[in-house]
C-alpha positions in Angstrom: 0.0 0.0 0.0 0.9 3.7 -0.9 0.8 6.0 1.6 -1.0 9.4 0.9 -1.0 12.7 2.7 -4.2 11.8 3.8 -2.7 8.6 5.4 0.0 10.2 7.5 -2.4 13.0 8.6 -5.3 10.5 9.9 -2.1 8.4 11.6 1.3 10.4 11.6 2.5 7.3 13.4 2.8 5.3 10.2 6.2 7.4 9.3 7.2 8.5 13.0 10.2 7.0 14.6 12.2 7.6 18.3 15.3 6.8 18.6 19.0 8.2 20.3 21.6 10.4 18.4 24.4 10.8 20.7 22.4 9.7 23.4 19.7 12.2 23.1 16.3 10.7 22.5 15.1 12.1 19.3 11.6 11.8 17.7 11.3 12.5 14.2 7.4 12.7 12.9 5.2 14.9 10.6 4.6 18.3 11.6 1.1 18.9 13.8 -1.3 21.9 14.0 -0.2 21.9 17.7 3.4 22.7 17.4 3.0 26.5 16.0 4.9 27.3 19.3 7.6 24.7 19.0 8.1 25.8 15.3 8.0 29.3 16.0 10.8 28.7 18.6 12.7 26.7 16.7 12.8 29.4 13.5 13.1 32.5 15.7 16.9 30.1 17.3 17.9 30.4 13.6 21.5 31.8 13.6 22.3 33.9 10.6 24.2 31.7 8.5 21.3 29.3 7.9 18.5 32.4 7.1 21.6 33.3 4.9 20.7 30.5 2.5 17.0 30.3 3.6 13.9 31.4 1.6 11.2 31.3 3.9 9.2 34.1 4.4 9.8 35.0 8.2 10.8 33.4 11.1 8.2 33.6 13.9 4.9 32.2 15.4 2.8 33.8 12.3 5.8 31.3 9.8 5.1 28.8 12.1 1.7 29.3 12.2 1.1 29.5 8.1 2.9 25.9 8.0 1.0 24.1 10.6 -1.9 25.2 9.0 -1.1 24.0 5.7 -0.9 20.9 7.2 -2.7 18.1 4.6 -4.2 21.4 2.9 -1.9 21.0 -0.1 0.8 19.1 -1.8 3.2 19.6 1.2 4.7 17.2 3.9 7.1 18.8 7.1 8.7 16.5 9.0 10.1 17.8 12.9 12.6 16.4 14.7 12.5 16.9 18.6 14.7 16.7 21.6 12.4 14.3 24.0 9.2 15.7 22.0 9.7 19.2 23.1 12.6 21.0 21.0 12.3 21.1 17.2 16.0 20.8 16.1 14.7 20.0 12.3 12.4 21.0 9.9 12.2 18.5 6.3 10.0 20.0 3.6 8.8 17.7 1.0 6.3 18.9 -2.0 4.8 16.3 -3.8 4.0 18.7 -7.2 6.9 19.6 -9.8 6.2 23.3 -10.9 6.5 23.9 -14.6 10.2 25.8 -14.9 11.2 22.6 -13.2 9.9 20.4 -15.6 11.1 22.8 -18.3 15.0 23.1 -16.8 15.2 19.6 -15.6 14.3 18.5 -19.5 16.5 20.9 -21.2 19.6 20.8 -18.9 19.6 17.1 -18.0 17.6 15.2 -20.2 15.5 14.3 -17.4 11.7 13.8 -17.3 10.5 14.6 -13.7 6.6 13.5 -13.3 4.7 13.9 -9.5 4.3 10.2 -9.1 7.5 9.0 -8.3 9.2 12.6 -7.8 9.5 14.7 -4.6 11.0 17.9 -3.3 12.6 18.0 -0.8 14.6 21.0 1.3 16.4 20.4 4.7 16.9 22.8 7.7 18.7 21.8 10.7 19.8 24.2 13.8 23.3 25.4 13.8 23.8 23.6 16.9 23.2 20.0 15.1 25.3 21.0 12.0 28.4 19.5 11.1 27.8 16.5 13.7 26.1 14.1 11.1 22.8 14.9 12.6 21.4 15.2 8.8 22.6 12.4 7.7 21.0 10.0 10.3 17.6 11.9 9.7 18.1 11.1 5.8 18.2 7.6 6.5 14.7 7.3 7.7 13.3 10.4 5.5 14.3 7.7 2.3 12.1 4.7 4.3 9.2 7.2 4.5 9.6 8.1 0.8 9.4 4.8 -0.5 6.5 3.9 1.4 4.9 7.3 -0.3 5.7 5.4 -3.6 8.4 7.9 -4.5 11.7 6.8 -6.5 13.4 10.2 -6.8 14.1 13.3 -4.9 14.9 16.7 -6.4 16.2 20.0 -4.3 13.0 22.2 -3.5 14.8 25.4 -5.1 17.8 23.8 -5.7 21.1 24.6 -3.6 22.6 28.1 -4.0 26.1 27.9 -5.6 27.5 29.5 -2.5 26.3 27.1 0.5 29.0 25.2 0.4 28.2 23.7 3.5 25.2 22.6 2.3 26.5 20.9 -1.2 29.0 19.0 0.8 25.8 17.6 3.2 23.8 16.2 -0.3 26.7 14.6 -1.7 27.7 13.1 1.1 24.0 11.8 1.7 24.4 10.7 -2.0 22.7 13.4 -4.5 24.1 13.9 -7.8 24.7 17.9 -7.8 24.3 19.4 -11.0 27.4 21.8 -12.0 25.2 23.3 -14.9 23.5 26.5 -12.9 20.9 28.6 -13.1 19.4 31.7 -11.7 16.3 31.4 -9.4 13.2 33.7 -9.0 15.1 35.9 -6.1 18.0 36.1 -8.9 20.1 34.0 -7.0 22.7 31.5 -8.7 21.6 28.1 -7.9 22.3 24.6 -9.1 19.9 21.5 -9.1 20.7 18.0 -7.6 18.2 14.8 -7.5 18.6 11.3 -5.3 17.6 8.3 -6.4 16.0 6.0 -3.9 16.4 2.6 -5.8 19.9 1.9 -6.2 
């Protein structure tokens, strides 16, 4: 069986999972309509380096707010992970639709063929305080389980990377990600390049 949005929101047990990183007891699950405070928390701790190479519109409860309640509304998933279900140290954004410059570039550049039935996006944001320790690699791990169960073969960048976060290119092809060299300027005029993961190999 496929899971759908609709699945996980009835039962966001069917993708959660608790285990220890380092000892700490972390729960990663899908995002609830009773964590706006936790979120908002968790955004406003958001050093300036990671906003640096952020897109989102604000950081605070009314962010945290719009995103819980898009909960199941649309074509997006967030996933959390949380110190002992308290501290969100972790936000994973998925979108299940491909938008049509993506399509277009992905075609052109790559000779690739995206379609939304095995494709995902997918963009990462982990606290400064859990960077660099391999904390994002361990979440990947299960974020590919919970993909496949979703039916999904591929991941694409959600916005790609920009060509200056170093940091963050290093993290995708460590995790496995074939990052495109050929770039591209995004909507914000930013330089940017595209990567995709494939989950059956």
């Amino acid at each position: 069986m496929v899971l759908t949005l609709d699945d996980i929101d009835k039962n966001p047990e069917l993708i959660s999972t608790t285990d220890y990183f380092e000892g700490i007891l972390i729960n990663f699950r899908p995002l609830l309509l009773t964590d706006e405070k936790k979120l908002a928390q968790s955004l406003e701790n958001l050093g300036p380096q990671t906003r640096e190479f952020s897109t989102r519109n604000g950081y605070d409860l009314n962010e945290a707010r719009d995103l819980c309640f898009a909960i199941n509304r649309y074509d997006k998933l967030r996933l959390v992970a949380l110190i002992n279900n308290e501290t969100i140290i972790a936000l994973f954004e998925f979108s299940l639709s491909i938008v049509e410059n993506e399509y277009k570039r992905f075609a052109e550049k790559y000779g690739i063929i995206l379609n939304e039935v095995t494709y995902m996006r997918f963009g990462p944001c982990i606290s400064g305080q859990y960077q660099n320790r391999h904390f994002g690699c361990w979440l990947f791990e299960k974020v590919k389980s919970m993909c496949m169960l979703m039916g999904k073969e591929r991941l694409i960048l959600w916005g790609g990377v920009f060509t200056h976060n170093k940091r963050a290119i290093r993290f995708y092809e460590k995790v496995g990600f074939r990052i495109f060299q050929d770039s591209y300027m995004n909507d914000g005029q930013y330089e940017c390049l595209d990567g995709i993961y494939y989950l059956l190999q």
